[in-house]
C-alpha positions as CSV (number, residue, x, y, z in Angstrom):
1,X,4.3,0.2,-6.4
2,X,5.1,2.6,-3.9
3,X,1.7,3.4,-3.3
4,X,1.0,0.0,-2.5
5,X,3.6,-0.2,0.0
6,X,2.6,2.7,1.8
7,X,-1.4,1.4,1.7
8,X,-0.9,-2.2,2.8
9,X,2.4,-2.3,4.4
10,X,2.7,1.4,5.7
11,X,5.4,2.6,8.1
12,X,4.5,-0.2,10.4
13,X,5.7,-2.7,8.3
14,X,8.9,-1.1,7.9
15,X,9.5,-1.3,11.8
16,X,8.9,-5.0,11.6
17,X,11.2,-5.8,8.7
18,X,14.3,-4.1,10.7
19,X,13.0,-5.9,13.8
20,X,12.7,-9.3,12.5
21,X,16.6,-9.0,10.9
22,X,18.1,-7.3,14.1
23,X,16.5,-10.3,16.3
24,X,17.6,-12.9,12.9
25,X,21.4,-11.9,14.1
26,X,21.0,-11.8,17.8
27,X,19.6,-14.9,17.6
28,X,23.0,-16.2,15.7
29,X,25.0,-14.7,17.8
30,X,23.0,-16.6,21.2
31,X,23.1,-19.3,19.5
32,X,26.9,-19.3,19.0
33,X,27.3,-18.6,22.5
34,X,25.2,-21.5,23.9
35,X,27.1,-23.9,21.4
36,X,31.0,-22.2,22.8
37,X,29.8,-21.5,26.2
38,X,31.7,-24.7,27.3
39,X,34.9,-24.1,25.1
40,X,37.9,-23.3,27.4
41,X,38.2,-19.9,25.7
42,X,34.8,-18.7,25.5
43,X,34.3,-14.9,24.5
44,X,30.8,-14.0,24.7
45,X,29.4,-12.5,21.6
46,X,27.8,-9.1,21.9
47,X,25.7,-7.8,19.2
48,X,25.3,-4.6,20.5
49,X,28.9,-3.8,20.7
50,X,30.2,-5.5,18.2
51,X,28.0,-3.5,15.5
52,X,29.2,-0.5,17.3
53,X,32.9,-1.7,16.9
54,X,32.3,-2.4,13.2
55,X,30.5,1.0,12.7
56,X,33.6,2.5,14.1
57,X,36.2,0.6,11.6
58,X,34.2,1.6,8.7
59,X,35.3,3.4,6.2
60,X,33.5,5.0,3.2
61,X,33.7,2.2,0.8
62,X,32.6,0.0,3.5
63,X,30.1,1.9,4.9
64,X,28.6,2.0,1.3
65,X,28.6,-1.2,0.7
66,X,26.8,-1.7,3.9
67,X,24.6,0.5,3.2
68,X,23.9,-1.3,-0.6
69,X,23.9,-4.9,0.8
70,X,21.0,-3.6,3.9
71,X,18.9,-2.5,0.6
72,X,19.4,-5.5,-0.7
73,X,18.5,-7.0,1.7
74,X,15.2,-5.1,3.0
75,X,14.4,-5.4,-1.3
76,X,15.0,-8.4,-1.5
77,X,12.3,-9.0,2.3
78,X,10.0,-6.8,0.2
79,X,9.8,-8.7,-2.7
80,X,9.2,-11.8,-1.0
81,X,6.4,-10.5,1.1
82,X,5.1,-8.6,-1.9
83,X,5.1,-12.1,-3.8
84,X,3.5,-13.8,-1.0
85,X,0.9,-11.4,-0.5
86,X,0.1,-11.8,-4.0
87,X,-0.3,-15.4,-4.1
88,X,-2.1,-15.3,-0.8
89,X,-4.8,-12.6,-2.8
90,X,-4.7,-14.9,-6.3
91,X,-5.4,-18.2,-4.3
92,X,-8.4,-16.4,-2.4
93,X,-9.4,-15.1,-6.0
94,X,-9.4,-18.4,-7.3
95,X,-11.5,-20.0,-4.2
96,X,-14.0,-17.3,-5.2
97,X,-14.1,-18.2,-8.6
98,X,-14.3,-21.9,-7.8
99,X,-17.4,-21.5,-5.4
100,X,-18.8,-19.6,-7.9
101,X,-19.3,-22.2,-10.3
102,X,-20.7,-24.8,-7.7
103,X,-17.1,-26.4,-6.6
């Protein structure tokens, strides 16, 4: 399965996954600020130092469960895709196999 990753996902792939959740919690955290931004004690959030501020705080139990819950996380991205990608391939298979026999 490895193999597989490396051919049709590659590093690139990778990249894109850590993109896509970094943006997934800015996004949240915009979000959150657009909805409060009117509240008389708004506090802007700020992802960039707030994940510095939590890395700080972390302990060893904590920075290990953080670690386990991120490769649960990218897994759990993976398998998804990996599922997708394989419907995608068995529903092009089956059109194949369809126009084969006329339909």
């Amino acid at each position: 399965m490895a193999e597989l990753n490396g051919v049709v996902f590659g590093q690139s792939f990778d990249s894109l996954e850590k993109a896509v959740k970094a943006s997934s919690v800015r996004q949240k955290n915009i979000a959150t600020n657009i909805a409060n931004i009117e509240s008389g004690n708004f506090n802007k959030l700020d992802f960039d130092s707030a994940l510095e501020k939590a890395k700080v705080k972390l302990g060893d139990k904590e920075a290990l469960m953080d670690q386990e819950m991120t490769k649960y996380a990218e897994n759990n991205l993976k398998l998804t895709s990996y599922a997708n990608l394989l419907s995608s391939k068995l529903k092009n298979l089956k059109k194949v196999a369809t126009l084969g026999k006329g339909g």
